[in-house]
C-alpha positions in Angstrom: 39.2 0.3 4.7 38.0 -1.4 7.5 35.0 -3.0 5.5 37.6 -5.3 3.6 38.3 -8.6 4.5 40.6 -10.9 3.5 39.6 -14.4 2.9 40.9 -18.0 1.2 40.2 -19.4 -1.6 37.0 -21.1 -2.8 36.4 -22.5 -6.3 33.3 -20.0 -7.1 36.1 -16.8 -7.3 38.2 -18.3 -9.7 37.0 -16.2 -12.3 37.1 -13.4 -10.0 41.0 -14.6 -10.0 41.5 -14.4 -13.7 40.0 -11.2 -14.0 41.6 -9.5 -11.4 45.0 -10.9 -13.0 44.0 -9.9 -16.5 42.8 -6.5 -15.3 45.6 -5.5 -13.6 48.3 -6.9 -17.1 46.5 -5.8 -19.5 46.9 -2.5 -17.6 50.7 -2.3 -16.8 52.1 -5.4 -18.5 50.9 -8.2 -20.6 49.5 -11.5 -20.5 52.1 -13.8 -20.8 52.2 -18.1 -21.6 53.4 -18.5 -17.9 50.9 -16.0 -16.4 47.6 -18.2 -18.4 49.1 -21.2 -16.5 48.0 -19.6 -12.7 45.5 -17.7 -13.7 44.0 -20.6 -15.6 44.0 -23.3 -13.0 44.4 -21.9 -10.0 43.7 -24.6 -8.2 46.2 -27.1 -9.6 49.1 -24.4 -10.1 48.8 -22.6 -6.3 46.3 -24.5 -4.1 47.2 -28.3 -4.5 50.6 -28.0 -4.8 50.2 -26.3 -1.1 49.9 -22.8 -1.9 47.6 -20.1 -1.0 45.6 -17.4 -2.5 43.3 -14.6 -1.0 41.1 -12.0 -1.6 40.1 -8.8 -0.6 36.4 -8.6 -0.4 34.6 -5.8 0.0 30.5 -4.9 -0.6 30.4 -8.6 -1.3 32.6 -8.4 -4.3 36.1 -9.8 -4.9 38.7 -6.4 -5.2 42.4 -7.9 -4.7 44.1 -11.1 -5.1 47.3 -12.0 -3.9 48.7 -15.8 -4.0 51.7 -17.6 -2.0 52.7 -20.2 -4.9 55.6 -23.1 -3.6 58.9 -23.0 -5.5 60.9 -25.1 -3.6 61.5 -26.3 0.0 60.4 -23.1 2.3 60.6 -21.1 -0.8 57.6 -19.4 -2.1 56.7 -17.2 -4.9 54.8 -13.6 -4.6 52.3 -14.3 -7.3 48.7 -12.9 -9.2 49.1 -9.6 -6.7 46.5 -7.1 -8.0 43.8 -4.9 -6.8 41.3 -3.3 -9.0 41.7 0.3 -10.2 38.4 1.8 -7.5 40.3 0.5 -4.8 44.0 1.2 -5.8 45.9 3.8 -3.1 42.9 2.5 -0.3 45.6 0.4 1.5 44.0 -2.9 0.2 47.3 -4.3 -1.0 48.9 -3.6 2.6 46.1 -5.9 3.9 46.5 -8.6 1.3 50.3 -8.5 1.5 50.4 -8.9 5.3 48.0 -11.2 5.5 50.4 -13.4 3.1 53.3 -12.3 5.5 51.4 -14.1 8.3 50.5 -17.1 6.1 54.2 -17.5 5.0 55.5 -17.0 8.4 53.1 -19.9 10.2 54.5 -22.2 6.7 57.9 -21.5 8.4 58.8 -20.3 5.1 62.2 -19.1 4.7 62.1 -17.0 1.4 60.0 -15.2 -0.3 60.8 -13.9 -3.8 58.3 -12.0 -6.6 59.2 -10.3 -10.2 58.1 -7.2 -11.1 58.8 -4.3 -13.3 60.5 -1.3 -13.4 57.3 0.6 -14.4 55.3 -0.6 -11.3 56.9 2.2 -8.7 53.8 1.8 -6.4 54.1 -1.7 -6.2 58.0 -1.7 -5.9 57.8 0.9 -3.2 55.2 -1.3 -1.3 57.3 -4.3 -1.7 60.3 -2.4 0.1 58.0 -1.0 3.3 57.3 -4.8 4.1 61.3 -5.2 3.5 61.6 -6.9 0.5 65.1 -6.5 -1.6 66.3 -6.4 -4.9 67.9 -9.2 -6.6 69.9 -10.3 -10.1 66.2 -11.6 -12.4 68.6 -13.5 -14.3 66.0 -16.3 -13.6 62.8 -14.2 -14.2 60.6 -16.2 -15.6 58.3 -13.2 -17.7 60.2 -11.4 -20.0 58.0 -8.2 -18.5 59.7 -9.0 -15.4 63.4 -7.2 -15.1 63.4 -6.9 -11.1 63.5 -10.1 -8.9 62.6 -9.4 -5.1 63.3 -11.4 -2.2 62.6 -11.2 1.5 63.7 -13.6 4.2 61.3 -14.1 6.6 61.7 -17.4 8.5 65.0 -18.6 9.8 65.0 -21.5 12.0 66.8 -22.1 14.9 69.7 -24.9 15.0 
């Protein structure tokens, strides 16, 4: 895929953002209260609390979103991560998840952590080639949601 490239956010995609999001829930998942607050305002939930979000772009047309939401202190959240169906198994997540790797690491983040289900094996599988881990989701925050990941990425030097 080397036509896609991965680019920030601009205001003109954000309905590209919900329904990318929407596509992908309504497909595996559902749509839940806490989901409708990114996808919603994007900009207030992810961009100006100084997050992130991308998008793969290909043939002038937004294909996969991925966004790096703050949680706390050099903590960020795995969030919105989907590609559309056409260009599922094309290694477009792969680009959009390492380009968030890169983004993460210049934050000097120190943790990453996403939730995710069971039924989502391709995604789970991706998750662990970049060297993500599973974790209690005793604080998973969508009841779809029964596997926490985390991945430490950042550790600074004392």
């Amino acid at each position: 895929m080397n036509d896609v490239q991965i680019v920030g956010w601009q205001d003109d995609y954000q309905q590209d953002y919900y329904n990318l999001a929407a596509e992908w829930l309504k497909r595996f998942l559902s749509i839940e209260p806490g989901d409708l607050a990114l996808m919603e305002h994007p900009r207030e939930a992810v961009i100006a609390r100084g997050g992130d979000i991308f998008f793969a772009r290909l043939g002038g047309k937004n294909v996969g979103t991925i966004s790096l939401v703050p949680h706390a202190p050099a903590v960020y959240e795995v969030a919105k991560f989907a590609v559309t169906p056409a260009c599922q198994g094309q290694h477009v997540g792969s680009l959009l998840l390492e380009h968030l790797l890169a983004r993460a690491r210049a934050r000097e983040a120190e943790k990453l952590v996403l939730y995710t289900s069971h039924i989502l094996q391709p995604a789970i599988h991706l998750y662990e080639k970049y060297g993500f881990y599973r974790t209690p989701a005793n604080d998973s925050p969508f009841a779809d949601a029964d596997i926490r990941m985390e991945l430490s990425i950042y550790e600074k030097e004392e």
